[in-house]
TORFILO-655396 format. One record per residue (C-alpha): residue in one letter; chain; x, y, z. Coordinates in steps of 0.02 Angstrom, whole numbers. Example, Ala and Ser with C-alpha at 12.3 -4.5 7.8 and 13.67 -1.06 7.14 Angstrom:
<panus>
- A  A  615  -225  390 $
- S  A  684  -53  357 $
</panus>
This chain:
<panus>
- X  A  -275  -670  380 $
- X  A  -326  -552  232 $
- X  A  -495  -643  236 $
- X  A  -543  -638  406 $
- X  A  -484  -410  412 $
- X  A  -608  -410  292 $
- X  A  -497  -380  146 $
- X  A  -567  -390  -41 $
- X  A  -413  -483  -135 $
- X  A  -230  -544  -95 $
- X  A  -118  -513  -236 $
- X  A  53  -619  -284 $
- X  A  181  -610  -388 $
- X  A  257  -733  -516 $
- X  A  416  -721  -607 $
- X  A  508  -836  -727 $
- X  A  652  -838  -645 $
- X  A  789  -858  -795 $
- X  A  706  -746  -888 $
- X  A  692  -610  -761 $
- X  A  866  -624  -679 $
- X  A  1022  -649  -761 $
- X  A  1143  -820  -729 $
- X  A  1263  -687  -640 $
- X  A  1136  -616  -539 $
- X  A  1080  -785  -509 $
- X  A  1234  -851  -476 $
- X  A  1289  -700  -343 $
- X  A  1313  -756  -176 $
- X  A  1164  -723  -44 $
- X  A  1146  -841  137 $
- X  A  954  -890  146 $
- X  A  843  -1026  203 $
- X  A  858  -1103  30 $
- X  A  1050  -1084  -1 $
- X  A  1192  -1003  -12 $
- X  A  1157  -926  -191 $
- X  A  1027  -788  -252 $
- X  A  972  -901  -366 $
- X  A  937  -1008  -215 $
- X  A  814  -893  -149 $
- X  A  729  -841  -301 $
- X  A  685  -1036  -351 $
- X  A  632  -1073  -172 $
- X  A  521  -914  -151 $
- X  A  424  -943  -323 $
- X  A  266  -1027  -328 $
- X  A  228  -1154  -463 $
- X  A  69  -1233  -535 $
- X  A  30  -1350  -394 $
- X  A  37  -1182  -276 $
- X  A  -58  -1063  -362 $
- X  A  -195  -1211  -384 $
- X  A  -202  -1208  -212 $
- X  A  -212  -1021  -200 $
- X  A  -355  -1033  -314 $
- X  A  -472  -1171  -228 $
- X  A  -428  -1082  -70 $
- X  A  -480  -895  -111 $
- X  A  -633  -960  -193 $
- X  A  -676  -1056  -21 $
- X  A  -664  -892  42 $
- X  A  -757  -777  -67 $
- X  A  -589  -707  -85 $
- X  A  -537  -616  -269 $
- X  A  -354  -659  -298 $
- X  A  -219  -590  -450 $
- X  A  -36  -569  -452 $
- X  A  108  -447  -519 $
- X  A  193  -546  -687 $
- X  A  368  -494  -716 $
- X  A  381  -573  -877 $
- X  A  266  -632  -1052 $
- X  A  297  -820  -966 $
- X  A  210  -779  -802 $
- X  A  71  -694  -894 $
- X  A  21  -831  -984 $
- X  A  33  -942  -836 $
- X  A  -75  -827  -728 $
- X  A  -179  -817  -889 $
- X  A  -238  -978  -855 $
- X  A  -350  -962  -693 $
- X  A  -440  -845  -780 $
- X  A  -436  -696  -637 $
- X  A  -525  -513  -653 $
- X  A  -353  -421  -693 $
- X  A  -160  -409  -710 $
- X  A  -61  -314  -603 $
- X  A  85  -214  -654 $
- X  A  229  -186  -534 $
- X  A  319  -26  -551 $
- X  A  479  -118  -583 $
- X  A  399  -167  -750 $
- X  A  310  8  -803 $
- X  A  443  57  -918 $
- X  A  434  -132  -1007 $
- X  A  362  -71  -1158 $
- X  A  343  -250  -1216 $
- X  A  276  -330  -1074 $
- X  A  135  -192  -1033 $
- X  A  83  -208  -1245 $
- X  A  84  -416  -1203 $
- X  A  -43  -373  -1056 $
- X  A  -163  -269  -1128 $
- X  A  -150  -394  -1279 $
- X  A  -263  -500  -1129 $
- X  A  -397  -395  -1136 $
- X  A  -443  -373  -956 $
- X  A  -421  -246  -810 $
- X  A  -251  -179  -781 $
- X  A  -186  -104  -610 $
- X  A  -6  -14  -639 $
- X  A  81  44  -510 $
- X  A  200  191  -520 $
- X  A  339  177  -407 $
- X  A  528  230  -433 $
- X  A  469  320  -599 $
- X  A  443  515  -658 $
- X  A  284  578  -729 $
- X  A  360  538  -889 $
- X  A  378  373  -886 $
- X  A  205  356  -784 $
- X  A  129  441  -960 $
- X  A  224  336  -1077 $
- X  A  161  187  -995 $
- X  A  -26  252  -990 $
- X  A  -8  293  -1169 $
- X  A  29  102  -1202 $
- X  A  -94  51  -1123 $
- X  A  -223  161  -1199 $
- X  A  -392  107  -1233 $
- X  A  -393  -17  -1076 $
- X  A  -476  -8  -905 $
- X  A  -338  40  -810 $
- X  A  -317  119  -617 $
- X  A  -156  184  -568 $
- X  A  -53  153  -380 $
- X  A  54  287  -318 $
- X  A  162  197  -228 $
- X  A  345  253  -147 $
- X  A  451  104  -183 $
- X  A  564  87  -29 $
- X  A  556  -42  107 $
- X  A  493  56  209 $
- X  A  442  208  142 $
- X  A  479  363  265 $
- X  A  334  480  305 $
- X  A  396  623  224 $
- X  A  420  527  50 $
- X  A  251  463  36 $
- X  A  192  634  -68 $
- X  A  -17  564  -39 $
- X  A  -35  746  -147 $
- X  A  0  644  -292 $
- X  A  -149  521  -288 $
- X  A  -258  681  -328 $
- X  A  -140  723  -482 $
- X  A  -139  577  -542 $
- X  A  -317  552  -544 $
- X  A  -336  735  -626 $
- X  A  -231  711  -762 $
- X  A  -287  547  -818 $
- X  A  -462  521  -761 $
- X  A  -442  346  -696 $
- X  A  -466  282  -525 $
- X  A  -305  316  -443 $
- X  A  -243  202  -276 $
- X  A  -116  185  -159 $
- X  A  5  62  -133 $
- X  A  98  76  47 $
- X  A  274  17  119 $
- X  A  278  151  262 $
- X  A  272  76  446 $
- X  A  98  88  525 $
- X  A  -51  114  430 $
- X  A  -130  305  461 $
- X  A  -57  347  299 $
- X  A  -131  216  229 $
- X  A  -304  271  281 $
- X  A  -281  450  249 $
- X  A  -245  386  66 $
- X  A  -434  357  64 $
- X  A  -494  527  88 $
- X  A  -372  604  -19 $
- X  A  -474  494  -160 $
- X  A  -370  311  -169 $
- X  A  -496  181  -232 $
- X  A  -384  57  -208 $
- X  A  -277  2  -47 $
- X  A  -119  -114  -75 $
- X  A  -21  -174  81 $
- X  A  112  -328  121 $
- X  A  66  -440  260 $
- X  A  151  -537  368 $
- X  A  105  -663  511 $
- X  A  246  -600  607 $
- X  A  389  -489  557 $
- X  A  515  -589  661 $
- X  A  503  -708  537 $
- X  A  620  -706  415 $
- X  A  606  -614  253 $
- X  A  671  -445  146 $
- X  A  511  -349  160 $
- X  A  448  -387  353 $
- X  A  504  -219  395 $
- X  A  382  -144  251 $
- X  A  245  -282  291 $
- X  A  88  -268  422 $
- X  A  32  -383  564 $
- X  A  -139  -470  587 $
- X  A  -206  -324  710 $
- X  A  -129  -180  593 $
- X  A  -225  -250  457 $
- X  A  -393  -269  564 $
- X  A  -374  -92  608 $
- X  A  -344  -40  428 $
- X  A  -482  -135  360 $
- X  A  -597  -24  476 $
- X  A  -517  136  487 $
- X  A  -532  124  292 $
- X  A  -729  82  296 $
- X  A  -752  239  415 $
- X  A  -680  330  333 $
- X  A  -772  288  151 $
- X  A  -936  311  273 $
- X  A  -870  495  338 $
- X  A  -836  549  149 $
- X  A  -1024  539  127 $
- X  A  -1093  646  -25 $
- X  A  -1025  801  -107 $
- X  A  -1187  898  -99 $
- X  A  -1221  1008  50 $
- X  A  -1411  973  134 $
- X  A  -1492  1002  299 $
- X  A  -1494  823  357 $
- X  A  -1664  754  454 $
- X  A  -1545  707  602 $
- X  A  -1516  913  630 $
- X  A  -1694  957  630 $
- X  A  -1712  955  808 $
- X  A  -1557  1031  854 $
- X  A  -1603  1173  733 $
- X  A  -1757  1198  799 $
- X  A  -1683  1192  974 $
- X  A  -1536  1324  942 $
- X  A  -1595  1419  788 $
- X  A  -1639  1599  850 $
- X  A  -1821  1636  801 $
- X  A  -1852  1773  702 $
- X  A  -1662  1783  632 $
- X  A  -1636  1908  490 $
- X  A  -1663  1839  308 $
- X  A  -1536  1906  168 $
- X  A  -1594  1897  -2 $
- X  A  -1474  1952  -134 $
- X  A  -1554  2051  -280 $
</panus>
């Protein structure tokens, strides 16, 4: 689905499960598909080795770039091991001083997204992380996101106070937020996905369909086309309309 919208890469998300949950949140009771436990769910939702392998051969089939969100030093190191372009941070984890310093410690590209935090924890965590190629999501972190929390101003302060790409990570309904993140300078567009949001799952509600994506895909292209260049010119296109409508012999100003 991502691959045929025209999407660049899918991202994931691994998690050791005992290390990221507790045995009592584990062992709390929650009805799913995979049983009657939260610890049910969490096992049956997690990818493994033969999964992600698959995930790899399959993405590289389709010229596809591929990464995930690691919620603990175990799933780093077993992400680690394809070898991908970066590691994503999820802004659950930016105040994990230890995890973000076990990151960088890769050495490669870092994408940190800065939901549910203040500016003060967003800085902390850039200070970590100092001295690595890093781009920042703004993201609202509820599922879904309500218009008037989305604050797409802060995509442009971010970006001016750290002078990093900034990008924007969406859970509203619909996507025309999602585009106007463009022109307000995101470089980088993160949406869920969904086949169908019938289906079952926690985050349908947040998640986009097949022809929402399509549509995203392009409205985001046009609008990277209207953005253009920052430096004003008579373009070869208006010639002929200026020499069409242009009064002759209009008054010339020069300032002395």
């Amino acid at each position: 689905m991502a691959s045929a919208a025209g999407c660049n890469a899918v991202k994931f998300q691994k998690r050791t499960i005992e290390t990221v949950y507790s045995r009592e949140e584990l062992a709390r009771a929650r009805e799913s598909p995979f049983g009657l436990t939260n610890g049910d769910l969490k096992r049956g939702l997690e990818f493994g080795l033969y999964e992600y392998h698959e995930i790899d051969r399959y993405c590289h089939d389709k010229n596809l770039t591929w990464f995930a969100s690691c919620w603990d030093e175990g799933s780093v190191d077993f992400i680690d091991q394809f070898d991908l372009p970066c590691f994503k941070i999820a802004s659950a984890s930016l105040t994990d001083d230890n995890l973000l310093r076990y990151i960088a410690c890769k050495g490669k590209p870092i994408i940190l997204s800065t939901g549910m935090s203040t500016a003060r924890e967003v800085e902390r965590a850039v200070s970590i992380l100092d001295q690595h190629d890093i781009a920042l999501m703004h993201t609202c972190s509820t599922y879904p996101s309500r218009t008037e929390e989305l604050n797409l101003r802060v995509i442009a302060t971010l970006r001016d106070r750290y002078g990093i790409p900034v990008g924007y990570s969406g859970h509203e309904g619909g996507i025309l937020s999602s585009i106007a993140s463009v022109a307000l300078g995101a470089s980088i567009v993160e949406r869920h996905i969904t086949l169908d949001r019938n289906m079952w799952g926690s985050d349908q509600a947040a998640s986009i369909e097949v022809d929402e994506l399509r549509a995203m895909v392009r409205g985001i292209r046009e609008i990277e086309m209207a953005l253009g260049e920052s430096t004003k010119r008579l373009l070869p296109s208006e010639v002929p309309v200026l020499e069409k409508l242009r009064r002759v012999g209009a008054v010339v100003q020069v300032a002395s």
